[in-house]
C-alpha atoms as one frame of an Amber mdcrd trajectory, in Angstrom:
protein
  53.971  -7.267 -33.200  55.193 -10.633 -31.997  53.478 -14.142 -32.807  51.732
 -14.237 -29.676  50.562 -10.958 -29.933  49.214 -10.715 -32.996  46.832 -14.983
 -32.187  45.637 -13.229 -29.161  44.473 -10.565 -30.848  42.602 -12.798 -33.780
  41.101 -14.503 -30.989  39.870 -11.030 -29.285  38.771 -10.094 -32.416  36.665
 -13.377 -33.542  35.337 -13.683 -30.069  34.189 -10.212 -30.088  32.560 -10.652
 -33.283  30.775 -13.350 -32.156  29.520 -11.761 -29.256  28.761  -8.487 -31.015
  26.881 -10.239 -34.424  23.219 -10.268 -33.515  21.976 -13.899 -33.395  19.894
 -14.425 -36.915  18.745 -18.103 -35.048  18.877 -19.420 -31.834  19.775 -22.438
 -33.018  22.376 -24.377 -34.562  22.649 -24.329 -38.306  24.964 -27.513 -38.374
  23.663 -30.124 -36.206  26.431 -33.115 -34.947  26.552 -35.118 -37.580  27.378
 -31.894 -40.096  30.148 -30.446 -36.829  31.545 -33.805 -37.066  32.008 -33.792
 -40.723  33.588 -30.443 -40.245  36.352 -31.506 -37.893  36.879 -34.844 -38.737
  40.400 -35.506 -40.406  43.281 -38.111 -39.521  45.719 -36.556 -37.373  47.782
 -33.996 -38.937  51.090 -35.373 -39.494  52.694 -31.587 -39.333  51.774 -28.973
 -37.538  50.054 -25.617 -38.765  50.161 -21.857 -38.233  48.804 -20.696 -34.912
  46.571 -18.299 -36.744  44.974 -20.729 -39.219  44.304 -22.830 -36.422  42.087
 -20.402 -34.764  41.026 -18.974 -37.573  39.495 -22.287 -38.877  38.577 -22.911
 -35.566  35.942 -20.335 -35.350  34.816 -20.600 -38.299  34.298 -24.593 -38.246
  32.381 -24.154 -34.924  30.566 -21.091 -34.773  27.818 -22.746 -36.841  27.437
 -25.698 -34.263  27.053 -23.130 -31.595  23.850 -22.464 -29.702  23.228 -18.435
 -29.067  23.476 -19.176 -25.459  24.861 -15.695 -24.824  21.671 -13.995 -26.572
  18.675 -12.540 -24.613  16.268 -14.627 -26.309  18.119 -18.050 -25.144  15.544
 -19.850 -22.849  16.369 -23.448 -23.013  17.903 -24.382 -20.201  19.427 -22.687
 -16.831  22.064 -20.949 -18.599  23.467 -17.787 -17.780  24.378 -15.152 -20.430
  28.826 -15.403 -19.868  28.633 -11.557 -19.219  31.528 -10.225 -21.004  33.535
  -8.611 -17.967  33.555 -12.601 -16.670  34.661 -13.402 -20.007  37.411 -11.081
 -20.390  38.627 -12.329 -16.986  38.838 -15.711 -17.875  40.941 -15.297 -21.052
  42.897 -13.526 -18.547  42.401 -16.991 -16.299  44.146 -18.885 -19.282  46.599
 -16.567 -20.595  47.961 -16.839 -16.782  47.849 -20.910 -16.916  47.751 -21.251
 -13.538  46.478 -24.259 -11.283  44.774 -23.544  -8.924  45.710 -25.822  -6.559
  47.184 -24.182  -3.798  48.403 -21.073  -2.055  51.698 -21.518  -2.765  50.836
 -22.845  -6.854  49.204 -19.649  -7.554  49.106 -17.425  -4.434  46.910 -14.416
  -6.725  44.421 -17.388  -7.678  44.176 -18.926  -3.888  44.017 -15.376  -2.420
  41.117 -14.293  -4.647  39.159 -17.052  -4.069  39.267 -16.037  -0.479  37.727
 -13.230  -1.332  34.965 -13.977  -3.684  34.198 -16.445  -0.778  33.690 -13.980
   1.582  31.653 -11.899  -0.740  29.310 -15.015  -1.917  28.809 -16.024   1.900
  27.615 -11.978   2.512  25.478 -11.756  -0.991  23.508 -14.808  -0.182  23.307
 -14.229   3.214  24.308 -17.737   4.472  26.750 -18.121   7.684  29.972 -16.403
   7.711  31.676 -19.336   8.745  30.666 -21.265   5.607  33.881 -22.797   3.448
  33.472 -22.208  -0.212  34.932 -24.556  -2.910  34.761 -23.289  -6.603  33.855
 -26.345  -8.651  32.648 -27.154 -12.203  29.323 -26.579 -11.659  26.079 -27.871
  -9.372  26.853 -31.408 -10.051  30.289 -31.202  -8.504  29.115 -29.029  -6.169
  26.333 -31.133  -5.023  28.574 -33.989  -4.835  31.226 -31.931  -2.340  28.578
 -30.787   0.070  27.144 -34.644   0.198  30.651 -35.973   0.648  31.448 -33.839
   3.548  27.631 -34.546   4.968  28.536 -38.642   4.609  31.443 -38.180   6.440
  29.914 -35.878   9.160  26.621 -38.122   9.581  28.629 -40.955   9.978  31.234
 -39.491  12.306  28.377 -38.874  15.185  27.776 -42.663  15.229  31.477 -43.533
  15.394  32.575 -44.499  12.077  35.400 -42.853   9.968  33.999 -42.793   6.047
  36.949 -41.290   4.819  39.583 -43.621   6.389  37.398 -47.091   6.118  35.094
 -46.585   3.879  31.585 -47.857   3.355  32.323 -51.063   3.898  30.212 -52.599
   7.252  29.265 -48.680   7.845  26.226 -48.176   9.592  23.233 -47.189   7.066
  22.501 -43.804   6.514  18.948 -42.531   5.395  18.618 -40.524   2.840  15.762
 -38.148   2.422  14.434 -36.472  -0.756  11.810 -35.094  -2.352   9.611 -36.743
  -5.398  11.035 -33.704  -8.324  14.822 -33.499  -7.105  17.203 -32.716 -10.245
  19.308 -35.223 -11.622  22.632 -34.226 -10.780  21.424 -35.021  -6.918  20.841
 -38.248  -7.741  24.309 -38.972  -9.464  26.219 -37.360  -7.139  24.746 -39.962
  -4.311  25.101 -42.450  -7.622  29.135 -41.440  -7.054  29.449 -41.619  -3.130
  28.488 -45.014  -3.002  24.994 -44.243  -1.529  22.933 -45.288  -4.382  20.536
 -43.266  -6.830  17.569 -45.630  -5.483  18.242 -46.658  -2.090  16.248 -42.947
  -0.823  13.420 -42.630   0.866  11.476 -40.344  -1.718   9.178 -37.748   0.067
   5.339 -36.715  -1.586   5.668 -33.273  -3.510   2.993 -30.753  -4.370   1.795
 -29.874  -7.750   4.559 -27.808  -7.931   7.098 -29.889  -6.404   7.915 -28.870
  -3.039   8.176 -31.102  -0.611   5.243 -32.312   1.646   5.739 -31.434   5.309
   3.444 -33.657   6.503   4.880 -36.396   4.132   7.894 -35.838   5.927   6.657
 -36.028   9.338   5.041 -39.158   8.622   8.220 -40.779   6.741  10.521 -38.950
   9.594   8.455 -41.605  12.585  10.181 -44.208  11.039  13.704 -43.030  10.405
  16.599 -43.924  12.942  20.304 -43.378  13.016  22.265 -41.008  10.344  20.222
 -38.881   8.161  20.857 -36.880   5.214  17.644 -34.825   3.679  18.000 -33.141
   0.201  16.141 -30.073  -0.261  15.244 -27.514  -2.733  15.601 -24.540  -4.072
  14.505 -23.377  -7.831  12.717 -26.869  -9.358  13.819 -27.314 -12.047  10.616
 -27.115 -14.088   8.730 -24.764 -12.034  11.327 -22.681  -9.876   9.306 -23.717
  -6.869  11.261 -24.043  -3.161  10.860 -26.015  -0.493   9.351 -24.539   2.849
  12.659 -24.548   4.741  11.342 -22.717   7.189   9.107 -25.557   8.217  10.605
 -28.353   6.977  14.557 -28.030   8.246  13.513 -27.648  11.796  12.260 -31.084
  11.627  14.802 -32.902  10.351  17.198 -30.567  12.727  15.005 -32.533  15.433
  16.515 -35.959  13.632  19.852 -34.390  13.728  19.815 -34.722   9.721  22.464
 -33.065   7.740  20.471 -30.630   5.367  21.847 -30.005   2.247  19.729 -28.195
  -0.484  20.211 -28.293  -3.934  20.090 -24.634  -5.390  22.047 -24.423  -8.293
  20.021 -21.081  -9.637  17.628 -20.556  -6.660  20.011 -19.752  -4.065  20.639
 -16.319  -5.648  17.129 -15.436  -4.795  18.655 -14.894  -1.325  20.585 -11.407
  -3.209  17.307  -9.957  -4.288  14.746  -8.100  -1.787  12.135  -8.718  -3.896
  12.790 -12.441  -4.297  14.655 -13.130  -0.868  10.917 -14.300   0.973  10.958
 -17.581  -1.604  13.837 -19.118   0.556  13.392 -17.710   4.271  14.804 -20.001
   6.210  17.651 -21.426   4.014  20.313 -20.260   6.202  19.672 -22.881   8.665
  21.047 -25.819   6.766  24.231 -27.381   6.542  25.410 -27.232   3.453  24.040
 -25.756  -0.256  25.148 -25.973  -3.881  24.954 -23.439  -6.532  26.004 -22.290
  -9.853  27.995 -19.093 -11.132  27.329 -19.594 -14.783  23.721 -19.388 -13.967
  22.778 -15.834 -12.404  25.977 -14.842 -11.740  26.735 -14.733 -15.697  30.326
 -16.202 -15.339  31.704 -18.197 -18.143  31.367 -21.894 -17.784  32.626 -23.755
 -15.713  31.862 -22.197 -12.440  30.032 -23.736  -8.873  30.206 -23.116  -5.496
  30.084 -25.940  -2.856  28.851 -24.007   0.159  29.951 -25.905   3.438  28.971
 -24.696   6.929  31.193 -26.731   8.973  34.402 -25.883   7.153  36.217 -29.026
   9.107  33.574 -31.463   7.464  33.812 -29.801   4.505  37.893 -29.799   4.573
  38.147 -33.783   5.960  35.645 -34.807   3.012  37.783 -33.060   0.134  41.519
 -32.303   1.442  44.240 -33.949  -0.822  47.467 -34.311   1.269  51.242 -35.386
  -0.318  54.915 -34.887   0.519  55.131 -32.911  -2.160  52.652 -30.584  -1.344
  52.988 -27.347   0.641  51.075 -27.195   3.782  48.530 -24.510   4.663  50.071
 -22.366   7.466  47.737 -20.023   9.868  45.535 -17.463   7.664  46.461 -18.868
   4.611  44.075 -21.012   2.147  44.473 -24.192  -0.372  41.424 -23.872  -3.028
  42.375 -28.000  -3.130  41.217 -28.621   0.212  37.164 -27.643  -0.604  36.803
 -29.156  -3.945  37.744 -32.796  -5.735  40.152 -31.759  -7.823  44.329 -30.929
  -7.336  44.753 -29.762 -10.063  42.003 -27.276 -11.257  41.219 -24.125 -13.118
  41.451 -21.081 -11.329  37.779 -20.269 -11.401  38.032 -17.590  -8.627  39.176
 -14.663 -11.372  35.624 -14.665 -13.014  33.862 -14.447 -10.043  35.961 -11.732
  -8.450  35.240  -9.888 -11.616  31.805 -10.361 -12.428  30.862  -9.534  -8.181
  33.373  -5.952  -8.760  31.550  -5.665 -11.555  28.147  -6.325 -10.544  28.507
  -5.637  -6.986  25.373  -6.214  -4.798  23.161  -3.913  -6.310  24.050  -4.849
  -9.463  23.431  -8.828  -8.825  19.832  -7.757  -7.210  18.495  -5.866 -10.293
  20.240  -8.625 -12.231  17.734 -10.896 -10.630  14.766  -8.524 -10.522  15.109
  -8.097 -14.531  15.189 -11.799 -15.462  11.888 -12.611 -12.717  10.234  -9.595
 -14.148  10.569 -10.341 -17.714   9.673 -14.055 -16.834   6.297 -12.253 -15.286
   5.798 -10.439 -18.723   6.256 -13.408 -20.846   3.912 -15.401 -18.623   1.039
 -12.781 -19.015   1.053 -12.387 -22.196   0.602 -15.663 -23.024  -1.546 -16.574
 -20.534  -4.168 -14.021 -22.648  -3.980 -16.363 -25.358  -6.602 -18.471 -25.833
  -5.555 -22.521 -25.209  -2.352 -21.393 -23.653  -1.808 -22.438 -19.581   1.080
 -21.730 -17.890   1.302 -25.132 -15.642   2.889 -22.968 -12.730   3.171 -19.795
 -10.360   5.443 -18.040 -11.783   7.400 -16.653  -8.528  10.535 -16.588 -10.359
  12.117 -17.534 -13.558  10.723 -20.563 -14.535   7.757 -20.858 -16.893   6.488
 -24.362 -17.664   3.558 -24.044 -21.006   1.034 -26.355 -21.986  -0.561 -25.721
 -25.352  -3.852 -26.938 -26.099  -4.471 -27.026 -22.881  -8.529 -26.959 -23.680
  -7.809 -30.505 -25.617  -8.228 -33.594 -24.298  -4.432 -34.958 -22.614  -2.779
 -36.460 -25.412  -4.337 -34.013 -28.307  -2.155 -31.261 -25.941   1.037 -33.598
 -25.936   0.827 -33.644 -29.824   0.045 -29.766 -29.962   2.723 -28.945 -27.429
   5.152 -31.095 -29.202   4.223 -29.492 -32.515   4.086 -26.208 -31.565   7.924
 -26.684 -29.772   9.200 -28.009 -32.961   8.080 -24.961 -34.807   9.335 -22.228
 -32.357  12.425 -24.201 -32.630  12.776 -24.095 -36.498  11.565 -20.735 -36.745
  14.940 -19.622 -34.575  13.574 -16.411 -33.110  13.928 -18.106 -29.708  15.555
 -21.083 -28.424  13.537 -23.335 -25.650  13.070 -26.440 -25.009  10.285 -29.634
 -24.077  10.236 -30.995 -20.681   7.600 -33.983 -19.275   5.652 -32.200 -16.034
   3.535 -34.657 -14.327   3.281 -37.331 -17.053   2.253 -34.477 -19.656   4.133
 -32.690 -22.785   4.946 -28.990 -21.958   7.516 -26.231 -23.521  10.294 -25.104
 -20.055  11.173 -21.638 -20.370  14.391 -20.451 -18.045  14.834 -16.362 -18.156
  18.238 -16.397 -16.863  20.622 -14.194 -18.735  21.348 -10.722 -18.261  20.482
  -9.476 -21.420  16.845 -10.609 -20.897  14.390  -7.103 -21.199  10.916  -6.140
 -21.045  11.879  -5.809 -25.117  13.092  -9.451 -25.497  10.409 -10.802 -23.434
   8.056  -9.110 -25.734   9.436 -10.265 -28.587   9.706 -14.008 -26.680   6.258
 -13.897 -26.207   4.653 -12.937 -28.996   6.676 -15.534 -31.661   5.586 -18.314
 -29.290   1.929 -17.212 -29.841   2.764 -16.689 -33.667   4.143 -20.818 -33.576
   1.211 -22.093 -31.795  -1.173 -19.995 -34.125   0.562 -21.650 -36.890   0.057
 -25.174 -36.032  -2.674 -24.959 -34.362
């Protein structure tokens, strides 16, 4: 068996183990500072054996490792890296390609094309949609806002992507009180500002307001970009497209909507009624290594008006080989030139899935974020803070206590079900108050597990309560 043979087989066989050993705690046994201690050595001065490498490799980080990958992981929007997306992405960098362009990696560009398509049909947005595959929602979000500066801009007469910002007209930007983060860095990045938005009201949930909109939208002039919703963070909730985007359509706003897990409620029939009306935006970002269970990093920036989308991202050189009729540059819908070829897992995990497959995916994960809900909604001085109409549960223990006698039970009783290891989840603030965030996102995820979910976070609040 040659060299190369024999590592990639070590590597099969430690990842498989991994994968295959059933997780004894959801969390880390080595924190940071003990991983640091691990790894940290002066540069080797020689080299060492390929296998040793990997071998200590694995066994230096495995410890460090969160059980992201198990059914019981509920921490954060993380998807389970289903092993047929796995498998295709060691295929992904045995192959070493960049994914640049057609010409770079014809397999990688032409597959892309594909997955495209079959997003665009699963989610049933417009067929004419461009799709660039992208680290993940941040980038994502940052694409479709890039293309909708440009475009918003463009109507009033100024080129963004030739002259900049600089003596541009002002554009509006619209938002609601509970966006995510990454929104707000990705305007943060495109020279719009994090703080220079017009927030809009939410609801106790954190969808928007429509008549907080129609109020703010009287006093809005020139270009407009609103920011919508779908899957808050905390609570899963989504914005009432169906009202809301036919307003700002009236302001000729570009809509973008920030769905890095929620769009995929569009697959489901069960789950599809929470964003009616989505389709009629403009542009929408999502995540692969969410529902779709692909191996990080994967995100789709969802464009309708491929042109915009294409002017906003396209890097052009000499060197470069141009795009002829029919043919497709993965370069020209995403930020990067050079770039993993991200299209492989997706391919692989939609074959595998197909749209069936992706629907009962969906199904599973809301349903056993339904089960988890009522059983510990039975427990006395538990409150589930939301309506669970997807996957998102946000808990409040103590919730008969006065406020900040809850914050210091909900904090305790986090710390415990994180130190007991049977699950792994996570604290959040929801309107000023302590609560425990669970996200039921990975494929795994059964009536069985949620069971088992529920019943050790009962056990932890018992404990300290």
């Amino acid at each position: 068996m040659s060299a190369i043979a024999s590592l990639f087989q070590e590597a099969a066989r430690l990842a498989a183990g991994f994968r295959q050993a059933a997780p004894r705690r959801y969390v880390p046994t080595h924190d940071y500072a003990t991983s640091l201690a691990c790894f940290d050595e002066p540069l080797p001065a020689a080299g060492s054996d390929m296998l040793d490498v990997i071998k200590q490799l694995a066994n230096d980080a495995e410890p460090g490792l969160h059980a992201t990958t198990g059914p019981r992981f509920f921490g954060w929007v993380i998807g389970g890296s289903h092993p047929v997306g796995v498998a295709a992405d060691f295929l992904t960098s045995a192959w070493g390609q960049n994914a640049g362009n057609h010409t770079a990696a014809p397999a990688a560009a032409a597959v892309e094309t594909v997955a495209a398509r079959w997003l665009l049909d699963l989610l049933k947005l417009p067929a004419e949609s461009s799709v660039g595959f992208v680290t993940g929602a941040t980038v994502a979000n940052f694409t479709c806002l890039a293309a909708a500066r440009g475009e918003v801009l463009r109507q009033v007469g100024w080129d963004a992507d030739a002259n900049g910002l600089f003596g541009a007209p002002e554009i509006t930007v619209l938002i609601g009180d509970d966006a995510h983060t990454t929104v707000f860095s990705a305007l943060q990045f495109l020279g719009l500002g994090h703080d220079r938005v017009r927030r809009l009201r939410t609801d106790p949930v954190g969808r928007i307001d429509p008549a907080a909109l129609l109020g703010t939208l009287d006093s809005v002039s020139g270009p407009v970009i609103a920011i919508l919703q779908a899957g808050q963070i905390n609570t899963g909730a989504f914005d009432d497209f169906a009202a809301i985007i036919p307003l700002l359509k009236a302001k000729r706003a570009w809509v973008h909507v920030d769905s890095a897990f929620g769009l995929w409620a569009q697959a489901s029939g069960k789950t599809s009624h929470l964003s009616r009306g989505i389709e009629a935006a403009d542009s929408w970002a999502t995540d692969g290594h969410k529902w779709l269970q692909t191996p990080y990093d994967c995100g789709y920036a969802i464009v309708r008006d491929e042109l915009a989308h294409r002017r906003a991202m396209t890097i052009a050189a000499s060197y470069l080989p141009l795009a002829g009729e029919g043919e497709r540059d993965p370069s020209h819908y995403v930020p990067e030139l050079s770039r993993r070829a991200r299209g492989f897992a997706t391919w692989a995990m939609l074959k595998h899935l197909g749209r069936e497959g992706v629907a009962a995916l969906i199904d599973q994960c809301c349903a056993s974020a339904h089960e988890v809900a009522d059983l510990l909604a039975r427990e006395p001085g538990i409150a589930i803070l939301n309506e669970v109409t997807l996957n998102q549960l946000v808990i409040r223990f103590g919730a008969d206590l006065p406020a900040e006698d809850g914050d210091a039970l909900t904090r305790k009783t986090i710390e415990k079900i994180q130190a007991d290891g049977m699950i792994f989840a996570g604290g959040a603030k929801w309107r000023g108050r302590d609560v425990l965030r669970l996200s039921v996102t990975n494929f795994q995820t059964t009536s069985d597990q949620a069971q088992l979910a529920a019943h050790s976070i009962i056990a932890a609040f018992k404990s300290v309560s």
